[in-house]
C-alpha positions as CSV (number, residue, x, y, z in Angstrom):
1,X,106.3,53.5,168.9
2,X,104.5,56.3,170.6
3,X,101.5,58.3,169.7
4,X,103.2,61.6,168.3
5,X,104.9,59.6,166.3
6,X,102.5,57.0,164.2
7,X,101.4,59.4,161.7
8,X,105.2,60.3,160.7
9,X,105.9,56.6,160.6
10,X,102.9,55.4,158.9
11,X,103.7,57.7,156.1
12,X,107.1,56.7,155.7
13,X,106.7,53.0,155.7
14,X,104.1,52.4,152.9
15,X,105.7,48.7,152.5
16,X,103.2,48.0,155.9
17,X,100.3,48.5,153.3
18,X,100.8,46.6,151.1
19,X,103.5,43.5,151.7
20,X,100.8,41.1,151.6
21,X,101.8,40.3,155.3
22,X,99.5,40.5,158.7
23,X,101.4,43.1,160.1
24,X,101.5,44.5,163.8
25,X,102.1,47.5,164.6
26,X,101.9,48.9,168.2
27,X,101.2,52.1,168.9
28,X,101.7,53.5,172.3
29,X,98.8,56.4,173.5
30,X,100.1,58.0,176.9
31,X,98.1,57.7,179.7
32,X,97.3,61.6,180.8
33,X,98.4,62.2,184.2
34,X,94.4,64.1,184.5
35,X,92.0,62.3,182.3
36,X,90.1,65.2,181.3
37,X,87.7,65.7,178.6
38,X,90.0,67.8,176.3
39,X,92.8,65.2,176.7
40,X,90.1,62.1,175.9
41,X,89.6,63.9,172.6
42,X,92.6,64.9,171.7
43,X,93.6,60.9,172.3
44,X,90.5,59.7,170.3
45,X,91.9,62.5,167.7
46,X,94.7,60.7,167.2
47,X,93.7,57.2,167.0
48,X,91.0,58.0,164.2
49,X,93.8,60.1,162.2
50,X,95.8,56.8,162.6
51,X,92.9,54.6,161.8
52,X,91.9,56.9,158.6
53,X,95.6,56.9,157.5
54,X,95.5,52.9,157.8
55,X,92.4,53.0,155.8
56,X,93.2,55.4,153.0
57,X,96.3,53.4,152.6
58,X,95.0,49.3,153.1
59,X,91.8,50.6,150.7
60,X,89.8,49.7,153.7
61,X,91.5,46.2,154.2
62,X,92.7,46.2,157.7
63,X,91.7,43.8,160.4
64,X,91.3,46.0,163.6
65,X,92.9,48.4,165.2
66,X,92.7,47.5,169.0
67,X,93.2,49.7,172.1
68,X,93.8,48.5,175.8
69,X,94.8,49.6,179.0
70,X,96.9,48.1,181.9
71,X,94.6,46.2,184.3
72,X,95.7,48.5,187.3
73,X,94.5,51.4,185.5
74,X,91.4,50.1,183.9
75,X,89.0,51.4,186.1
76,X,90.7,54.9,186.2
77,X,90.2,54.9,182.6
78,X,87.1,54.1,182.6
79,X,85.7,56.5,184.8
80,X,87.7,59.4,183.0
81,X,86.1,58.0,179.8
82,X,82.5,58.9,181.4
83,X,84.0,62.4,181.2
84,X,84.0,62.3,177.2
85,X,80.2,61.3,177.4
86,X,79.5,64.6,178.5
87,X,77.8,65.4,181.9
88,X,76.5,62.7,184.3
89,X,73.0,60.8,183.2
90,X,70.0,60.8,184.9
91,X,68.2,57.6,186.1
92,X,65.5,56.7,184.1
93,X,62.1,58.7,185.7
94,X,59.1,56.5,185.6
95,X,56.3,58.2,184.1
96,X,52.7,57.3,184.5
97,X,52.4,55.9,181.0
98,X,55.4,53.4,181.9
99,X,53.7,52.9,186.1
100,X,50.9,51.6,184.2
101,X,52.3,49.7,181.4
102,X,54.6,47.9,184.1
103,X,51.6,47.3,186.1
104,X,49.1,45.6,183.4
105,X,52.3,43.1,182.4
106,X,53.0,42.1,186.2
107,X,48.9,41.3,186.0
108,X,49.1,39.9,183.1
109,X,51.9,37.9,184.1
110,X,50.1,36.6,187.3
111,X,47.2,35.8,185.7
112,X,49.3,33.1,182.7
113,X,51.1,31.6,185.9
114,X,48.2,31.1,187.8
115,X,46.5,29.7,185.0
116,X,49.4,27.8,184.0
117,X,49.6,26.0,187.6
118,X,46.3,25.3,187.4
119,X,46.3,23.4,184.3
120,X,49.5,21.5,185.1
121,X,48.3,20.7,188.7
122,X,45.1,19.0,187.3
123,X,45.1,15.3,188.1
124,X,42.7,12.4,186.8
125,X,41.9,9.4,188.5
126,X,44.6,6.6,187.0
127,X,41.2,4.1,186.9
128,X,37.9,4.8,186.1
129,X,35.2,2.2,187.8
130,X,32.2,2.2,185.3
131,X,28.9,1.1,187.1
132,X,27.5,-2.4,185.2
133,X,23.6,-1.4,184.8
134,X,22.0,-4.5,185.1
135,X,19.1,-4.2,182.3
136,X,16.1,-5.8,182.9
137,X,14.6,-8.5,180.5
């Protein structure tokens, strides 16, 4: 059925609730022609009316309620979904607390494996000649 719709249908249908059945119901959510931000909301609007209707009405016991896109348009999705986030992030700045911090572990960390490869590459002799002392009597 389609988006506008779910609410309307939900409502009328209260057998789905409760028939003691796994039931399936599909709900098609238009893809926008522009994914902009006010149409992301007003789609994640809709499925969490849907999702509190389902869970007003199961008492919380529902399974899932999944979402999905067409593999074609998957990564257009996804990059209008980084729109809902709000602006773009920033990389992470490394500050001189975290310069240093990374530095002390990458000599701390070349100190263990060279101390490590030293006491693995340790070998003993596989026979040890013992000198007989010849004691004088």
């Amino acid at each position: 059925m389609a988006g506008h719709q779910a609410e309307e249908y939900l409502t009328s249908h209260p057998e789905l609730f409760d028939n003691r059945v796994a039931d399936v119901v599909v709900i098609d959510v238009p893809a926008a022609a522009k994914a902009g931000v006010e149409t992301l909301r007003s789609q994640d609007d809709l499925v969490g009316r849907i999702s509190n209707l389902v869970s007003q009405q199961t008492k919380g016991k529902y399974t899932a309620l999944l979402t999905g896109a067409p593999a074609r348009d998957a990564r257009r999705l996804q990059e209008g979904r980084r729109l809902s986030e709000g602006e773009a992030r920033e990389p992470i700045k490394i500050t001189r607390d975290l310069a240093t911090a990374i530095f002390v572990c990458l000599l701390l960390f070349t100190m263990f494996m060279s101390g490590f490869c030293c006491l693995f590459s340790l070998q003993t002799p596989k026979k040890y000649n013992e000198e007989v002392k010849a004691h004088a009597s």
